[in-house]
Kinemage of the C-alpha trace (Angstrom):
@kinemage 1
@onewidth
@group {chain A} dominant
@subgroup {mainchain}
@vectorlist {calphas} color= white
{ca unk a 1} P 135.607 48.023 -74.216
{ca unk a 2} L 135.904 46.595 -77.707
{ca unk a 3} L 137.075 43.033 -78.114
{ca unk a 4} L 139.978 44.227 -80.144
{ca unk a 5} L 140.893 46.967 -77.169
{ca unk a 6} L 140.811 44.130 -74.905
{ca unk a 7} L 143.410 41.442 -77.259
{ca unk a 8} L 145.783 44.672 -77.127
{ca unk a 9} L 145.781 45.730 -73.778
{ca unk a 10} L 146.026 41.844 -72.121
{ca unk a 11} L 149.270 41.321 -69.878
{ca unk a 12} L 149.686 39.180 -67.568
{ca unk a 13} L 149.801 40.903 -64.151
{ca unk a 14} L 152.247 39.774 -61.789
{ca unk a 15} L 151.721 42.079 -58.197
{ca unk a 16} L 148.170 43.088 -56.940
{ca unk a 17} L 147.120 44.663 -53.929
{ca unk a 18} L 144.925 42.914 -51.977
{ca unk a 19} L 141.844 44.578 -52.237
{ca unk a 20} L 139.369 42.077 -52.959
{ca unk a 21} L 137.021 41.565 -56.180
{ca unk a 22} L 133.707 42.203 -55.846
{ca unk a 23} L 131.964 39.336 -55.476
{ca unk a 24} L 129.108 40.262 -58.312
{ca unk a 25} L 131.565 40.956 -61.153
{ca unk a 26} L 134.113 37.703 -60.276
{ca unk a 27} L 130.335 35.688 -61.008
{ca unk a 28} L 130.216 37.520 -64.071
{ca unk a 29} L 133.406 37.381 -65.509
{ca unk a 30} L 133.005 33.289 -64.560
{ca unk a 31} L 129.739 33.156 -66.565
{ca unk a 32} L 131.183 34.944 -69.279
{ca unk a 33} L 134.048 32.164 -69.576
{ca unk a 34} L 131.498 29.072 -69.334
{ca unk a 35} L 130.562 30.054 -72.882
{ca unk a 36} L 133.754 28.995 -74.472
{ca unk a 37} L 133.591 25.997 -77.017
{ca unk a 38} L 133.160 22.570 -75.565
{ca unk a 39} L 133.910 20.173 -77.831
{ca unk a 40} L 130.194 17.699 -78.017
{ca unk a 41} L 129.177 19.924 -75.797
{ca unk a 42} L 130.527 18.091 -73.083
{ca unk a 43} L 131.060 20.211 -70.531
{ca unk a 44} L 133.969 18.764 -69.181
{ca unk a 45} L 135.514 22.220 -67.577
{ca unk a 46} L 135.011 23.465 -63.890
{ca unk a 47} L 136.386 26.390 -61.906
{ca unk a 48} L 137.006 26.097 -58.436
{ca unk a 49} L 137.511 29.700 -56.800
{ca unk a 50} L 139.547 30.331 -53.984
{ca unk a 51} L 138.886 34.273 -52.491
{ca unk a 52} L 140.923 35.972 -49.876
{ca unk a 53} L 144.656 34.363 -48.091
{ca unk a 54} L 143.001 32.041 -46.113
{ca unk a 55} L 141.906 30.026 -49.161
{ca unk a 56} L 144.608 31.099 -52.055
{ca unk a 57} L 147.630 29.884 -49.358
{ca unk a 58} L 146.645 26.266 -49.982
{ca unk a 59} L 147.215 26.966 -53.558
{ca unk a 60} L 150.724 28.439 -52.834
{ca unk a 61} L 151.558 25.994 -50.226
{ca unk a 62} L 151.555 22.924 -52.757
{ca unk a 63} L 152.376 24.775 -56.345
{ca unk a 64} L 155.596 26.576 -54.949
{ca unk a 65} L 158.545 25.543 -52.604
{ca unk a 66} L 159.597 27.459 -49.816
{ca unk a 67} L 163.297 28.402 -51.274
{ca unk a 68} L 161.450 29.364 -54.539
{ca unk a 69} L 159.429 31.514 -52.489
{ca unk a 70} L 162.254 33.022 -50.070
{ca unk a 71} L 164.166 33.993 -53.316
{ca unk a 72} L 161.539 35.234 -55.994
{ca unk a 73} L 161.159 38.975 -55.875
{ca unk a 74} L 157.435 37.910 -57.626
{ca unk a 75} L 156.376 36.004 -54.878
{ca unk a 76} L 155.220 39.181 -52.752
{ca unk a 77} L 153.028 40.525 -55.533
{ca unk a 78} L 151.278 37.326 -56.881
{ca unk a 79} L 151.027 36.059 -53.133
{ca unk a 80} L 149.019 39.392 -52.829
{ca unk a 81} L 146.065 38.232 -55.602
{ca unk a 82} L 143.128 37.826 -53.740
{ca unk a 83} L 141.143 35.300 -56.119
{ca unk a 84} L 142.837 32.369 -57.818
{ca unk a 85} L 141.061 30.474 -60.079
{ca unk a 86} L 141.571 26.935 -60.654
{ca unk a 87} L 141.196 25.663 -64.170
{ca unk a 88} L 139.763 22.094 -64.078
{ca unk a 89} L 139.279 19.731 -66.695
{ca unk a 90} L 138.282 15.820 -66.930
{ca unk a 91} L 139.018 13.379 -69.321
{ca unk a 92} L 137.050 10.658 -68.433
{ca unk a 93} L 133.873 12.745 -69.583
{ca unk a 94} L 135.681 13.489 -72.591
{ca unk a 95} L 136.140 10.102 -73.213
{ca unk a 96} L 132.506 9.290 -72.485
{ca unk a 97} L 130.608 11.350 -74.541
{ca unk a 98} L 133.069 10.430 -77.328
{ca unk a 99} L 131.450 7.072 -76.821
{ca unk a 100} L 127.885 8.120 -77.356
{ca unk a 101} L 126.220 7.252 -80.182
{ca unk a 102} L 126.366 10.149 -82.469
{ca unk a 103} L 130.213 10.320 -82.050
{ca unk a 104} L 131.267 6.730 -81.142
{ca unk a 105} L 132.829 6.617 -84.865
{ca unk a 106} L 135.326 9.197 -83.972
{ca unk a 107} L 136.866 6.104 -82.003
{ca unk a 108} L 137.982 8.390 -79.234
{ca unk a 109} L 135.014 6.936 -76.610
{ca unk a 110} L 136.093 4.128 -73.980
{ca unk a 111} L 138.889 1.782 -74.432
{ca unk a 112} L 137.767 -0.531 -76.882
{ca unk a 113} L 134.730 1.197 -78.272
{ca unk a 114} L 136.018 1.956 -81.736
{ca unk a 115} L 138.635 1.325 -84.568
{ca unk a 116} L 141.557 3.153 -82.190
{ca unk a 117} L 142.566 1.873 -78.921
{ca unk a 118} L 139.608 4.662 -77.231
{ca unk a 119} L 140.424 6.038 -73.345
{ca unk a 120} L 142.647 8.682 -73.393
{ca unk a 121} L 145.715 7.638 -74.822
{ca unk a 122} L 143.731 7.378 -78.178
{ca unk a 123} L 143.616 11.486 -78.564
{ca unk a 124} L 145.476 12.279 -80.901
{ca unk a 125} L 144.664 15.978 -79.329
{ca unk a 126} L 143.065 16.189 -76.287
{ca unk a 127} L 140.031 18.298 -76.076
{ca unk a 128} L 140.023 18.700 -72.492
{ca unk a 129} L 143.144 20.921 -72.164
{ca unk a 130} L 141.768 22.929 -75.438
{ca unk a 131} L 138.645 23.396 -73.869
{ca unk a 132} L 140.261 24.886 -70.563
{ca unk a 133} L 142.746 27.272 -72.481
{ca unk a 134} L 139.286 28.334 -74.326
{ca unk a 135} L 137.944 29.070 -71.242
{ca unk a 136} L 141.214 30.458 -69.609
{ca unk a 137} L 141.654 32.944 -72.630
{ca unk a 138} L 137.919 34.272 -71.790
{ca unk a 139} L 138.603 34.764 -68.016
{ca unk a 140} L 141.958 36.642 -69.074
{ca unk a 141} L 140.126 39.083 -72.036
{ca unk a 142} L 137.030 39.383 -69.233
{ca unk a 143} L 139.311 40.433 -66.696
{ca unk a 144} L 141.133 42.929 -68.796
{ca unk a 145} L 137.524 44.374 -70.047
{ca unk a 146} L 136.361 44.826 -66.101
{ca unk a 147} L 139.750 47.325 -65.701
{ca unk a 148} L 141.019 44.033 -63.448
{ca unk a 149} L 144.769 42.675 -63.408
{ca unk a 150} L 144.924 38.722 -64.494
{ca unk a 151} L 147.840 36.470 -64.915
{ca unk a 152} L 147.981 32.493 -65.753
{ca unk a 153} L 150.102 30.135 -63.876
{ca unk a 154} L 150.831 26.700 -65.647
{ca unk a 155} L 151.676 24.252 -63.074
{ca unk a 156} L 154.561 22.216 -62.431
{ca unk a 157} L 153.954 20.635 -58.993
{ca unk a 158} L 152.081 19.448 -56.434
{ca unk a 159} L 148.616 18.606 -58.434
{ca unk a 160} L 147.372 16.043 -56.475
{ca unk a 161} L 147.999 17.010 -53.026
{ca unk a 162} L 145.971 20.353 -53.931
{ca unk a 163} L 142.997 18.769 -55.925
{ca unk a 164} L 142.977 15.883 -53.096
{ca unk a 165} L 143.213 19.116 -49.982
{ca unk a 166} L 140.942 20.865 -51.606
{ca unk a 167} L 138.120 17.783 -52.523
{ca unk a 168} L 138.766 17.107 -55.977
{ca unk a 169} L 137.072 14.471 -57.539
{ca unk a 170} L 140.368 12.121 -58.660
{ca unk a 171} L 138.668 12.071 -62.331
{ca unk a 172} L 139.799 16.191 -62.714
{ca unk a 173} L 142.546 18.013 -63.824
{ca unk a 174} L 144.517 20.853 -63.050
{ca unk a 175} L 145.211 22.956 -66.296
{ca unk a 176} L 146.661 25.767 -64.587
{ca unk a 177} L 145.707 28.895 -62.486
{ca unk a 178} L 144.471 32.269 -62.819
{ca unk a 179} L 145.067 34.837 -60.520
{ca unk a 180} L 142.745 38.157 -60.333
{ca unk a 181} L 142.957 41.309 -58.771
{ca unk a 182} L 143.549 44.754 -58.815
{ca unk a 183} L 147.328 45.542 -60.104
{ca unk a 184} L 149.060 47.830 -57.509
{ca unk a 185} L 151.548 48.940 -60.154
{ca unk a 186} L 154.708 47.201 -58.413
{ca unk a 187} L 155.243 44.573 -61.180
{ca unk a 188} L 157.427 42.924 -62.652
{ca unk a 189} L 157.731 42.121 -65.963
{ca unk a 190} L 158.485 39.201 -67.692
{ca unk a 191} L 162.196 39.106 -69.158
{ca unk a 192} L 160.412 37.570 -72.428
{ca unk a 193} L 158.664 41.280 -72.767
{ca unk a 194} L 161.934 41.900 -73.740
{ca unk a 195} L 161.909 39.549 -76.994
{ca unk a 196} L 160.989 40.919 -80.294
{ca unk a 197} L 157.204 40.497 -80.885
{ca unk a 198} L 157.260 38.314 -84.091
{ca unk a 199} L 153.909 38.290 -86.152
{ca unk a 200} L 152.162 35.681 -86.439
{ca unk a 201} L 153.203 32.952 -89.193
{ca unk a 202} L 150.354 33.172 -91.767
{ca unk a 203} L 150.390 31.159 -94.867
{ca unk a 204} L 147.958 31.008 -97.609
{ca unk a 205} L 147.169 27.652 -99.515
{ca unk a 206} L 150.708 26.025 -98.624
{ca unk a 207} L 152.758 26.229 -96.472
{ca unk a 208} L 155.703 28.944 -97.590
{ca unk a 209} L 159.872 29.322 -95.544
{ca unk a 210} L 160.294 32.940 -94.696
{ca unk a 211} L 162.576 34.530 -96.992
């Protein structure tokens, strides 16, 4: 598939069946997203994988509440996604290699390393989460390419109960969640589908109201 096929034809899935995904292509698709940008080539983005119910009901059991569940008419289909993918991300090696030599002027290292405050408070734009959408956004246009269904799930709750169940260094981050499978055609859409699509804002040299 061209990459300009795949752009158009991403959705976000929302009910799978639960055949599984082959083991093979789920490595590739995971390769495929370790090749986003990484800003100073840090490296600072992880996956962890959970395949099949056993492993993707800890995910559910500390993202969602039960009355959310008992009353979502989604909850069937995503339950059903037999791989979610965690998008991780730390800071603190953000914050390090900021501090190394060839970029300690950026002032962004280690508190105290630089003209700014340093740590993370003194990001004006933290890397970390732009490095995981990066990486996100190549999972997503991967699955779409492999004829899979994908959807991403920000999260709201529950982060460190299911980085500390699942052995999660305290350093990481949750960015959010991608769920992969094969679509079994029961979903249901999004009530923002229903919005007008509004082009993107492009404006050349300055920056120009909409007349």
């Amino acid at each position: 598939m061209e990459l300009r096929d795949a752009v158009r034809r991403r959705r976000m899935v929302r009910s799978f069946s639960p055949e599984p995904v082959d083991d093979e292509l789920l490595g590739r698709l995971l390769d495929d997203a370790g090749r986003a940008p990484s800003a100073g080539n840090t490296g600072g983005t992880a996956w962890l994988v959970l395949r099949g119910p056993g492993e993707t009901a800890q995910y559910w059991a500390h993202t969602t509440t039960a009355p959310w569940r008992e009353r979502s008419t989604r909850w069937p289909g995503l339950s059903r996604a037999p791989v979610v993918a965690l998008s991780l991300t730390s800071p603190e090696a953000y914050v390090e290699r900021y501090g190394e030599p060839d970029k300690a002027g950026s002032g962004l290292g280690p508190v105290g390393s630089g003209p700014g405050e340093g740590g993370e408070a003194g990001w004006p734009v933290p890397y970390w989460f732009g490095d995981s959408a990066f990486a996100t956004m190549l999972l997503l246009l991967g699955a779409t390419d492999a004829g899979l269904g994908a959807a991403f799930l920000g999260n709201f709750r529950g982060e460190p109960e299911l980085l500390g169940a699942l052995g999660v260094p305290p350093e990481w981050r949750l960015f959010g969640a991608v769920l992969l499978g094969h679509p079994d055609g029961g979903d249901h859409p999004s009530p923002s589908t229903g919005r007008d699509r509004h082009a993107t804002s492009v404006h050349d040299g300055r920056w120009r109201p909409a007349s």
